[in-house]
C-alpha positions as a Markdown table, in Angstrom:
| # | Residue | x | y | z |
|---|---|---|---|---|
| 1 | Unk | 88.5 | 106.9 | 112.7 |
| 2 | Unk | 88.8 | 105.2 | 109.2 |
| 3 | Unk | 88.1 | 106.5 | 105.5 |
| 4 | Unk | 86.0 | 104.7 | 102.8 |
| 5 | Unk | 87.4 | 105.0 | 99.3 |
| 6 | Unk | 85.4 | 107.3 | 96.8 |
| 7 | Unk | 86.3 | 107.6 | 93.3 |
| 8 | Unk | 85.7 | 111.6 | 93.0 |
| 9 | Unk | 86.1 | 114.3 | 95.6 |
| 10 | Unk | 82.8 | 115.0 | 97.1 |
| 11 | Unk | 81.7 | 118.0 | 97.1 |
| 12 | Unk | 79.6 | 120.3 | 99.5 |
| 13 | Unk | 79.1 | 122.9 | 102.4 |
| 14 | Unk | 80.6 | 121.7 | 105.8 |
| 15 | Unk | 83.4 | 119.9 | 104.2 |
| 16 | Unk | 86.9 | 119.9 | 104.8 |
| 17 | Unk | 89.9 | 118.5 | 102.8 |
| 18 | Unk | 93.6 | 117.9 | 103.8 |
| 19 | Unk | 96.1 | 115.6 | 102.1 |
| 20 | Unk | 96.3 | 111.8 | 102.7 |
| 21 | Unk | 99.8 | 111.3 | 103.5 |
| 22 | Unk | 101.9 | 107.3 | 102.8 |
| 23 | Unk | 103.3 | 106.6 | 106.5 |
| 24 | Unk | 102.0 | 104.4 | 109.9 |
| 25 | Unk | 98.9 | 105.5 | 111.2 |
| 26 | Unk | 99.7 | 106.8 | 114.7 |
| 27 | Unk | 98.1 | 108.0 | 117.8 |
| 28 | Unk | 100.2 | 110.1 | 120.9 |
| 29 | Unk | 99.4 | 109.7 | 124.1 |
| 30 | Unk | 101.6 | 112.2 | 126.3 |
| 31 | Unk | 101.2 | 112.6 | 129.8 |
| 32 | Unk | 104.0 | 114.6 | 131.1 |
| 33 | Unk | 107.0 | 112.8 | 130.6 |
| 34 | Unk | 105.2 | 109.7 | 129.6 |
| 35 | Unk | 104.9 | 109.6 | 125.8 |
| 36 | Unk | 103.4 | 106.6 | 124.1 |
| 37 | Unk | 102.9 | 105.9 | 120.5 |
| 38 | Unk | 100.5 | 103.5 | 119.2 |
| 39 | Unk | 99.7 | 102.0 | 115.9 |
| 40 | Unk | 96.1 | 102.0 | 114.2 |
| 41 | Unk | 95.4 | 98.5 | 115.1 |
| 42 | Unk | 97.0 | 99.0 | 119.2 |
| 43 | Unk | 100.3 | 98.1 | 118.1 |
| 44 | Unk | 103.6 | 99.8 | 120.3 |
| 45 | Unk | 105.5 | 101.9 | 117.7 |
| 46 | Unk | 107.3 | 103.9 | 120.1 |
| 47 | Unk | 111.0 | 101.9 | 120.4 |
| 48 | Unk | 110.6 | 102.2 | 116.3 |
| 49 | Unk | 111.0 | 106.1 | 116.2 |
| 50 | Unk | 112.9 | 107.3 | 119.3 |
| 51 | Unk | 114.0 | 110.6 | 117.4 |
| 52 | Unk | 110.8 | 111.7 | 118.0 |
| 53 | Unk | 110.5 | 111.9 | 121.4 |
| 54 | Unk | 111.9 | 114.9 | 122.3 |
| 55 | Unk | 110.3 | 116.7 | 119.7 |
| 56 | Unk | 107.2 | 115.3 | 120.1 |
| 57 | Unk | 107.7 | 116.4 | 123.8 |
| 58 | Unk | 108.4 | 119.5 | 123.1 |
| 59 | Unk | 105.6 | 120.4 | 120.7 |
| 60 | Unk | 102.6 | 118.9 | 122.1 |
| 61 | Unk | 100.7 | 119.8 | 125.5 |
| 62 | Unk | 101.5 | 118.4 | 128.7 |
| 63 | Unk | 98.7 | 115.9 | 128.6 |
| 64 | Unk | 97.0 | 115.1 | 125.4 |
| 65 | Unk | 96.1 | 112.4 | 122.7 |
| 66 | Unk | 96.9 | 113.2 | 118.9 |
| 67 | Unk | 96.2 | 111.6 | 115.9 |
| 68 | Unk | 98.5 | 111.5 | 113.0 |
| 69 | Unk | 100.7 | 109.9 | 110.7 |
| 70 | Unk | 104.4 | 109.0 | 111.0 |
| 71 | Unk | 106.4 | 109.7 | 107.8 |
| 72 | Unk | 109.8 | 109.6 | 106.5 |
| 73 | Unk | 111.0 | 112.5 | 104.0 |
| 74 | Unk | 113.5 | 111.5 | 101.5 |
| 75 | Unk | 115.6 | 113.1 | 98.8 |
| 76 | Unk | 112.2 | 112.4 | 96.4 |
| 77 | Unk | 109.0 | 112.8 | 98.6 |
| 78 | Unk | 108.0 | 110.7 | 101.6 |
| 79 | Unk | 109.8 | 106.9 | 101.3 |
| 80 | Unk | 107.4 | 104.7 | 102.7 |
| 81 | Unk | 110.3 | 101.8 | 102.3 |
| 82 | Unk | 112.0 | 103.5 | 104.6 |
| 83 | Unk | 109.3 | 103.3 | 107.5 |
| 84 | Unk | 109.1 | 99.3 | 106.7 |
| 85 | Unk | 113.3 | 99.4 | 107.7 |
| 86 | Unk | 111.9 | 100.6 | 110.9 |
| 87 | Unk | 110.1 | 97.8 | 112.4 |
| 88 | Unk | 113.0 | 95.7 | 113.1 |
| 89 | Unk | 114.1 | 93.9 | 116.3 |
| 90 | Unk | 117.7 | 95.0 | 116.4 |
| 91 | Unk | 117.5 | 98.3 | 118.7 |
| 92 | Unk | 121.1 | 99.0 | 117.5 |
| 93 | Unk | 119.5 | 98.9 | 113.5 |
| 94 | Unk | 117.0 | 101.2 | 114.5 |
| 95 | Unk | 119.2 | 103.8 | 116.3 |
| 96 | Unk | 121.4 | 104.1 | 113.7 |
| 97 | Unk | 118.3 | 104.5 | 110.9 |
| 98 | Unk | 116.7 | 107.1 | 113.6 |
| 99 | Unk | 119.7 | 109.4 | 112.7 |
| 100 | Unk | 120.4 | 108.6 | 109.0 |
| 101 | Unk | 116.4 | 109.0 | 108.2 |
| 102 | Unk | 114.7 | 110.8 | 110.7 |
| 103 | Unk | 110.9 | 110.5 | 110.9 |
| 104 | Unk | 108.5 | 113.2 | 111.1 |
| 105 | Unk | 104.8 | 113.0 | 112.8 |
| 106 | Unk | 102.3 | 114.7 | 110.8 |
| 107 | Unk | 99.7 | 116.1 | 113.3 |
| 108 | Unk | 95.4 | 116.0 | 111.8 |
| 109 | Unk | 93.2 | 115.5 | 114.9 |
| 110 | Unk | 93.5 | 116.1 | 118.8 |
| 111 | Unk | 91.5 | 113.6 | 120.3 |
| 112 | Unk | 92.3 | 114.6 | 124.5 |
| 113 | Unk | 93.5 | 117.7 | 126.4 |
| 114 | Unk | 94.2 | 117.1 | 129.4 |
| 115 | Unk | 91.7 | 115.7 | 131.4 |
| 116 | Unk | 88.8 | 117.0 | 128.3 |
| 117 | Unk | 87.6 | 113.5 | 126.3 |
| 118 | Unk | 87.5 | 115.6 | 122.7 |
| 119 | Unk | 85.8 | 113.0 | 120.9 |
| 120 | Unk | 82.4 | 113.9 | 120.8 |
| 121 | Unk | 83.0 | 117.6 | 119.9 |
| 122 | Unk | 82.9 | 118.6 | 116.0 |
| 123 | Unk | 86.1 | 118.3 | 113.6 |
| 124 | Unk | 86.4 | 122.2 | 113.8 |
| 125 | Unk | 86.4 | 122.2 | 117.3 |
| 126 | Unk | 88.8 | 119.8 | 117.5 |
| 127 | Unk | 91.3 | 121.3 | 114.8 |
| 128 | Unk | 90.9 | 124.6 | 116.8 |
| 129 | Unk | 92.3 | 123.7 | 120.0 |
| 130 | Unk | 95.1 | 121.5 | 117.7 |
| 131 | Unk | 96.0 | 124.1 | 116.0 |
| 132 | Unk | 96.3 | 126.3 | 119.4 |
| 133 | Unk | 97.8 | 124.2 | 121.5 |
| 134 | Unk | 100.6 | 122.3 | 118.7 |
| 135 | Unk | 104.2 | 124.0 | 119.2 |
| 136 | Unk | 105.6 | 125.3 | 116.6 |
| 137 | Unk | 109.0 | 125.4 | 115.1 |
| 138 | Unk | 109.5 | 121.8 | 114.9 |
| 139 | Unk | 110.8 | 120.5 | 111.9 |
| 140 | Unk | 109.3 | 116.9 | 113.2 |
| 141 | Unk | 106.3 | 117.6 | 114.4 |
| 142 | Unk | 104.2 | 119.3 | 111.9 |
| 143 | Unk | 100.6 | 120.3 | 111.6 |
| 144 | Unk | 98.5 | 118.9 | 107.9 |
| 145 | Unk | 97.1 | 121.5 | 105.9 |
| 146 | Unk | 93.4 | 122.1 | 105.5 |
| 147 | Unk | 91.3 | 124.1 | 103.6 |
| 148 | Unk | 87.8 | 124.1 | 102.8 |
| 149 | Unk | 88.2 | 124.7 | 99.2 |
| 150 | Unk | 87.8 | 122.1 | 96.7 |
| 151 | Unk | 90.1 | 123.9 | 93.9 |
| 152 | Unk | 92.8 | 124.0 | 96.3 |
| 153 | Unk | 92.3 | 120.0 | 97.2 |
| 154 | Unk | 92.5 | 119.0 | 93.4 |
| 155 | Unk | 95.9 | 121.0 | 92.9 |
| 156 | Unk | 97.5 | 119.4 | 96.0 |
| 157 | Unk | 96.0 | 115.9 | 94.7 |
| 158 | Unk | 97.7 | 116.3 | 91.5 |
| 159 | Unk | 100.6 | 118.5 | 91.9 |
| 160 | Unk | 101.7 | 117.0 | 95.4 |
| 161 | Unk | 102.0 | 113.0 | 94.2 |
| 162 | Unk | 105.1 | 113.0 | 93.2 |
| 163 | Unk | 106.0 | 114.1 | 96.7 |
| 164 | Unk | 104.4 | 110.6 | 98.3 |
| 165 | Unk | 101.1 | 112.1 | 99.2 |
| 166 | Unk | 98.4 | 109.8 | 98.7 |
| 167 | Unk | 95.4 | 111.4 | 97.8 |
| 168 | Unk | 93.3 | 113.7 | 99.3 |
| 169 | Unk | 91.0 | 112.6 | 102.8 |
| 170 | Unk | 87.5 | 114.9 | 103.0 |
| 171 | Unk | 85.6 | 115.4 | 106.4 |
| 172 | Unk | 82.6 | 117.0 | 107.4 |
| 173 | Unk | 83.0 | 119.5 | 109.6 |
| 174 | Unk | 80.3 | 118.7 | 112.3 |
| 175 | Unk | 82.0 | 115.3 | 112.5 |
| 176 | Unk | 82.6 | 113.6 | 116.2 |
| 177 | Unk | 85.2 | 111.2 | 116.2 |
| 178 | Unk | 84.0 | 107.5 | 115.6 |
| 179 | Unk | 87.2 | 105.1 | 116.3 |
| 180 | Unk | 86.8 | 102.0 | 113.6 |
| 181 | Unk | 84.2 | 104.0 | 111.9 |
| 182 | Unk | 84.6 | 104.8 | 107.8 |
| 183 | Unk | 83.2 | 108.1 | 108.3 |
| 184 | Unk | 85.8 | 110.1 | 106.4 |
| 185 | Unk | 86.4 | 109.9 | 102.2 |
| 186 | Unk | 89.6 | 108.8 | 100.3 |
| 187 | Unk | 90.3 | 109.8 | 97.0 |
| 188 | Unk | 93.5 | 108.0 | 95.7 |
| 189 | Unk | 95.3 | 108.1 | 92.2 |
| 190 | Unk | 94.2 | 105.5 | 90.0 |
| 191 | Unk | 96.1 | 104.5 | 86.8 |
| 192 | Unk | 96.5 | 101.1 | 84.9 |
| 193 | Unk | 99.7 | 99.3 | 83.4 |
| 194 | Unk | 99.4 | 96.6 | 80.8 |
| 195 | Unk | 101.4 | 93.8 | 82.5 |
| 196 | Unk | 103.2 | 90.6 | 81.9 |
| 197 | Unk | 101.4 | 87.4 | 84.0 |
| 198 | Unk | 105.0 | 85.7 | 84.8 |
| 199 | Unk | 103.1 | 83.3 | 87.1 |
| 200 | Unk | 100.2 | 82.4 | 89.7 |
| 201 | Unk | 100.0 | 81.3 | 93.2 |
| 202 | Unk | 96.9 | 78.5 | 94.3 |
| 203 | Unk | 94.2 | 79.9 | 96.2 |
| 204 | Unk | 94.9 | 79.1 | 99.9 |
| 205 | Unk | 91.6 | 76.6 | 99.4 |
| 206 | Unk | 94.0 | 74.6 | 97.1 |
| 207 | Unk | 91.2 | 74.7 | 94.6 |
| 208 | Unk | 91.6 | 77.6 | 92.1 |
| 209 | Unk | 94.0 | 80.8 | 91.5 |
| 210 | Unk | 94.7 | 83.1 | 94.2 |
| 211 | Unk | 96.8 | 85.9 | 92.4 |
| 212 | Unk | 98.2 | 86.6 | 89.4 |
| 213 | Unk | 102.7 | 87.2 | 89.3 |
| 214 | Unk | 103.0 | 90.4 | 87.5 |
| 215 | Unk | 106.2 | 91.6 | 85.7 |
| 216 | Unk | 107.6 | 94.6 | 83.2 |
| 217 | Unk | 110.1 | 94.6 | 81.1 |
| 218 | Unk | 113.4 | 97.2 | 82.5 |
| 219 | Unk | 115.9 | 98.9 | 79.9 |
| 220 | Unk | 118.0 | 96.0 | 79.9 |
| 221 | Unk | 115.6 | 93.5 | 78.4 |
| 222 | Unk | 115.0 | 91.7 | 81.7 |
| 223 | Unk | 111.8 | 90.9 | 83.3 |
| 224 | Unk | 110.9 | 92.6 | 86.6 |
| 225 | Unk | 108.3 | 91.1 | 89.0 |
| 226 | Unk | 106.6 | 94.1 | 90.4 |
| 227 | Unk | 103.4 | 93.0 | 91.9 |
| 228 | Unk | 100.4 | 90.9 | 91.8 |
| 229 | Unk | 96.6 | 90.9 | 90.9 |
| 230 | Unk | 94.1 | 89.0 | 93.2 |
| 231 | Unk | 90.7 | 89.2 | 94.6 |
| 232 | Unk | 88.7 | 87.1 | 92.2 |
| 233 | Unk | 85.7 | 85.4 | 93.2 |
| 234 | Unk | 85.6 | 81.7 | 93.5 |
| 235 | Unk | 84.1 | 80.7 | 90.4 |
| 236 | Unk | 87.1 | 83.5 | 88.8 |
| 237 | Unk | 89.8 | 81.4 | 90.5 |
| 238 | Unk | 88.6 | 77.8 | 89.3 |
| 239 | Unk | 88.3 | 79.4 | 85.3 |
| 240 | Unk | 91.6 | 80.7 | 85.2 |
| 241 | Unk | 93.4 | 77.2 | 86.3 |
| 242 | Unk | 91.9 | 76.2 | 83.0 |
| 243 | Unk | 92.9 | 79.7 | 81.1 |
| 244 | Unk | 96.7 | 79.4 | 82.5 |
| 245 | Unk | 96.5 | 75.6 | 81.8 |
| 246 | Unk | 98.2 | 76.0 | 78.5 |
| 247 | Unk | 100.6 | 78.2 | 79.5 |
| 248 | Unk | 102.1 | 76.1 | 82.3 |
| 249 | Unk | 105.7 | 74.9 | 82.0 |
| 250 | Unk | 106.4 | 71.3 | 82.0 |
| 251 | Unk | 107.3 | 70.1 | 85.9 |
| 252 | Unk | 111.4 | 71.1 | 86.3 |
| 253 | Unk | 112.1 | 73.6 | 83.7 |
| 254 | Unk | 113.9 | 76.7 | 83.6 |
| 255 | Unk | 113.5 | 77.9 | 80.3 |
| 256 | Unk | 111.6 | 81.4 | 82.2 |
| 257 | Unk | 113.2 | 84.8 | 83.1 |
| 258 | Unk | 112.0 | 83.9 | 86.9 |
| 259 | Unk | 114.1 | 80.6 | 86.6 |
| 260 | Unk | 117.0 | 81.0 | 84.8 |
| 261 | Unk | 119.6 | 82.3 | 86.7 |
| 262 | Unk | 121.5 | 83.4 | 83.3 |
| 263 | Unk | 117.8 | 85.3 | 82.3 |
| 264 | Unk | 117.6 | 86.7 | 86.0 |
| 265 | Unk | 119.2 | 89.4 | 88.0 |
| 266 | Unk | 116.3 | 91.6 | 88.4 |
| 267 | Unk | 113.2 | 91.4 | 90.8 |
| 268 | Unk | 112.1 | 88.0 | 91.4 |
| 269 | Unk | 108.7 | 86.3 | 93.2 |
| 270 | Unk | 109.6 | 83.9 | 96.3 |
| 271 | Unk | 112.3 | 86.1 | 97.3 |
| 272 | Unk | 112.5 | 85.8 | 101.4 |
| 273 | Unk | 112.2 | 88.8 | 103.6 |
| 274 | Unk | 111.6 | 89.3 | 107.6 |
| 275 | Unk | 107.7 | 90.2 | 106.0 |
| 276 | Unk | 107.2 | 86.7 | 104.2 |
| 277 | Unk | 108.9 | 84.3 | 106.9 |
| 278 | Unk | 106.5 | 81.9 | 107.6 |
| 279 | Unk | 104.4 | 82.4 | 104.4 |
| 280 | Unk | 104.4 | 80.2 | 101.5 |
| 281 | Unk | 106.4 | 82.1 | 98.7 |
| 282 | Unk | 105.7 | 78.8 | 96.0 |
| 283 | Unk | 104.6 | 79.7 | 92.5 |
| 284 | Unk | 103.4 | 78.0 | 89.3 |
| 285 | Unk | 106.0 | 79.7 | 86.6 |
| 286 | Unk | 103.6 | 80.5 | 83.3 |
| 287 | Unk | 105.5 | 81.2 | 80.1 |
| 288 | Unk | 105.5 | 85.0 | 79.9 |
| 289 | Unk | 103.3 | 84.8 | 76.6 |
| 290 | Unk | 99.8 | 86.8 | 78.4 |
| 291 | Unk | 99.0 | 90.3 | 79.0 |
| 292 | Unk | 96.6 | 91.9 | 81.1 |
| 293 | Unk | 95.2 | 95.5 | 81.9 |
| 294 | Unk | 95.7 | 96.1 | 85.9 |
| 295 | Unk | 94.5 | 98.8 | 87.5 |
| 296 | Unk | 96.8 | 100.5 | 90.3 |
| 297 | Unk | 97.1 | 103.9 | 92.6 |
| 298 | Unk | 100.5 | 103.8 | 93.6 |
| 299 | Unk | 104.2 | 102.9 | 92.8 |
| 300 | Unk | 107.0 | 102.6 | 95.3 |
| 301 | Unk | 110.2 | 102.4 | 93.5 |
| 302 | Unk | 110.1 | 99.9 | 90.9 |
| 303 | Unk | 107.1 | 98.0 | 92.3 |
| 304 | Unk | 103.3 | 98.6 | 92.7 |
| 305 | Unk | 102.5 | 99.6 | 96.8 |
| 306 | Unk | 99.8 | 98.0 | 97.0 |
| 307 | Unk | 97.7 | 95.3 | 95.4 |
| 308 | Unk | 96.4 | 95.4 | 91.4 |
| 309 | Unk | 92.7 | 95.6 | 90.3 |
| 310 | Unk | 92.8 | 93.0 | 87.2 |
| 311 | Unk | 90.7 | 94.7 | 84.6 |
| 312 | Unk | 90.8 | 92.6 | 81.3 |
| 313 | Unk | 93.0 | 90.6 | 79.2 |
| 314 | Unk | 95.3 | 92.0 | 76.3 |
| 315 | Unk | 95.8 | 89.7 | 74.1 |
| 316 | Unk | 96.1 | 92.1 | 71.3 |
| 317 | Unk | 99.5 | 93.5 | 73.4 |
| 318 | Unk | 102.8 | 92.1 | 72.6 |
| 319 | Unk | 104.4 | 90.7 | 76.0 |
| 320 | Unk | 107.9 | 92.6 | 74.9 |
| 321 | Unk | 106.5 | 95.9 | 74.5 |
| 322 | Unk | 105.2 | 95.8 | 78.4 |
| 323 | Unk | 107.8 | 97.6 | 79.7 |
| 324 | Unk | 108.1 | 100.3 | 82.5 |
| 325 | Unk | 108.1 | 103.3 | 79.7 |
| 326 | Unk | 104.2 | 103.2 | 79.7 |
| 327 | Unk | 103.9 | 104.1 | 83.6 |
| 328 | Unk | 103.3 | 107.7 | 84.1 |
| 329 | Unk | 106.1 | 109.4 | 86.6 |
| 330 | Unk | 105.4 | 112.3 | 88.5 |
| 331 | Unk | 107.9 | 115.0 | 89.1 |
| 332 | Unk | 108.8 | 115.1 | 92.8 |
| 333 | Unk | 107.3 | 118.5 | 94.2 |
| 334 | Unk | 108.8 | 119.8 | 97.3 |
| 335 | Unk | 107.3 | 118.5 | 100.7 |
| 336 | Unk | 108.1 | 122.3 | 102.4 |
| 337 | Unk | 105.7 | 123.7 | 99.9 |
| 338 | Unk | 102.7 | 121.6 | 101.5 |
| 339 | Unk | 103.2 | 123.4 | 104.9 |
| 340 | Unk | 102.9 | 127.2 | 103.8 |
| 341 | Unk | 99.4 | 126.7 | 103.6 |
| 342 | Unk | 99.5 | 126.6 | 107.2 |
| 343 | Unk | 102.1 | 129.1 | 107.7 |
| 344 | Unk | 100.0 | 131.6 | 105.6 |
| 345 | Unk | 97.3 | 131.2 | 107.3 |
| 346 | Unk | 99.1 | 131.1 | 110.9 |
| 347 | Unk | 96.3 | 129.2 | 112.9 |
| 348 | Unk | 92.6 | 129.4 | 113.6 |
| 349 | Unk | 90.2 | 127.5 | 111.8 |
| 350 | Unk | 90.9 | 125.8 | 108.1 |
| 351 | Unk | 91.3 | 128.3 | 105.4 |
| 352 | Unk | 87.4 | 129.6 | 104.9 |
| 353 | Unk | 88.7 | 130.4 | 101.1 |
C-alpha cells in the first residue's frame, strides 16, 4: 500500500498519523522458523540484514506477515547511506556491516496472523492485533508511533527531522489494505537552495536536456556537485540547449572546477559507483556563471536525497555566494524520544488524544 504526496497535513475525523521513516520498504513473512524479508517491489532483502533474524524471530508471532520499514540508526538520526552499503554481493562485507551498523525494523501494519488474511479488515483493526501480538523489549524490532492528533503530528514533523524522519504518513482509519494502491498521504519537508548549474546531461532521446548538474560552493572555495534538477517537458529540454548554448565550453577544455584536477578535490559528476555501472555518467561541462532556485525535501550528507524541483532562474544571484551556508540544518533530535509515545501509552488502539 503506497502514499500520494500532499503539500499540507489533511485534516479530519477517522484519521491517523505516524511518522514516515528514510529506510527500505519491507514486508515479513514468518512461518515458524522460516523468516523471509521482501522488498516493496518483490525484491529478497533477507541475506542483506541477517542481524535481524533472531530478533525479528523473537518478536513477531509464529506465523504472520508485517509491514515495515528497515532503518539504520546512526550517531545523528537514521543514515540512509548506510542501508545503500547493504545491498552488496560480498556476504563477508555484509556480515561485518551487520555488526558495526545494525539495522532495526520499524513495525506499522500487520497484514496476516496465522492462517487470518488481515487485509480487508480496517487500519484500527489491524494496528490492534499488531500492537497485541509484537514482542516487546527488542531494541530491533520496534513498533511506529501513532496518534490521532494532528498537533502531535506537526511537532514530530518538525522537531523529529533532524533525526532522519521523513515527514509525516496520514491514514484513514476505516482503511483495508490496497497493495500498489496510493491510498495513504505523505507530507515531506520542502525547502529550496539557490544553486550553481556546473553542467547538463542530453535527454536519453538525444534531442534536448535531460537534467541540470547542480553544485555549492564548501568552506574551502571549491565547488561541490550535490545533485541534479530534471523533469522538464519536451519542449523545456529543446529551449534550454539554446539557453546553456552560450555557456558551453569549447570541445577539450579544463578551465572548470569539475575538470581541473588542481580546482577539484571535492564532489564530482561521472564519478563511478556499483549504482551507476552500466549507465552513461557523460556530461556537457557549462561554465559555472548560472544560478537557479531548486526546490528540495531532503539532504543526505552533503548531497540532496533525492531529485530537485527547478523553480526559476537567478540571474540576479552571484554564482560565489551559492554556498552551503544558505541550507537550513536541523539539530539531530533523539530517535529514543519517538518511541515513548508508544511506551506511554503501552498498547491498544492509537492515542485517542
Amino acid at each position: 500500500m503506497l502514499a500520494k504526496a500532499a503539500a499540507q497535513l489533511p485534516l479530519g475525523p477517522g484519521l491517523v498519523y505516524e511518522p514516515k521513516w528514510d529506510g527500505f520498504r519491507c514486508i515479513v513473512f514468518r512461518d515458524g522458523d522460516w523468516l523471509e524479508l521482501g522488498s516493496r517491489n518483490e525484491r529478497p532483502l533477507t541475506r542483506y540484514f541477517p542481524e535481524l533474524r533472531e530478533p525479528l524471530l523473537r518478536s513477531l508471532p509464529a506465523s504472520c506477515v508485517v509491514d515495515g520499514e528497515v532503518v539504520i540508526a546512526g550517531a545523528h538520526g537514521l543514515d540512509f547511506d548506510a542501508l545503500l552499503q547493504r545491498i552488496h554481493p560480498a556476504a563477508s562485507r555484509i556480515e561485518r556491516l551487520s555488526r558495526e551498523t545494525p539495522a532495526s525494523l520499524v513495525a506499522f501494519d500487520l497484514l496476516a496472523l496465522g492462517e487470518r488474511d488481515l487485509r480487508g479488515l480496517p487500519f484500527r483493526e489491524r494496528r490492534q492485533l499488531l500492537e497485541q501480538e509484537l514482542g516487546v523489549g527488542e531494541a530491533q524490532v520496534r513498533l511506529t508511533p501513532a496518534t490521532r492528533e494532528p498537533e502531535r503530528a506537526l511537532d514530530w514533523f518538525q522537531r523529529f527531522e533532524g533525526a532522519g524522519l521523513d515527514g509525516v504518513v496520514a491514514k484513514a482509519e476505516d482503511l483495508p489494505y490496497r497493495e500498489g494502491q496510493r491510498v495513504m498521504i505523505k507530507v515531506k519537508h520542502e525547502r529550496s537552495a539557490d544553486c550553481v548549474v556546473g553542467g547538463f546531461r542530453w535527454h536519453a532521446d538525444g534531442h534536448g536536456v535531460g537534467s541540470l548538474l547542480l553544485g555549492l560552493y564548501d568552506a574551502e572555495g571549491r565547488l561541490q556537485h550535490l545533485g541534479v534538477t530534471a523533469s522538464f517537458s519536451a519542449a523545456r529540454r529543446r529551449q534550454l540547449v539554446e539557453e546553456l548554448a552560450p555557456y558551453r565550453l569549447e570541445e577539450g577544455s579544463v578551465d572548470h572546477p569539475w575538470l581541473d584536477p588542481e580546482q577539484s578535490g571535492g564532489r564530482r559528476p561521472g564519478g563511478e559507483s556499483r549504482w551507476t555501472q552500466g549507465r552513461d555518467l557523460s556530461y556537457v561541462a557549462l561554465r559555472p556563471e548560472l544560478v537557479c532556485e531548486v526546490a528540495y525535501n531532503q539532504l543526505q550528507g552533503d548531497r540532496f536525497r533525492h531529485g530537485t524541483t527547478f523553480m526559476r532562474w537567478r540571474p540576479d544571484r552571484d554564482p560565489r555566494s551559492c554556498t552551503y551556508d544558505q541550507l537550513e540544518v536541523v539539530v539531530p533530535a533523539e530517535l529514543a524520544a519517538i518511541f515513548v509515545e508508544v511506551r506511554r501509552e503501552g498498547g491498544g488502539e492509537p492515542d485517542p488524544g
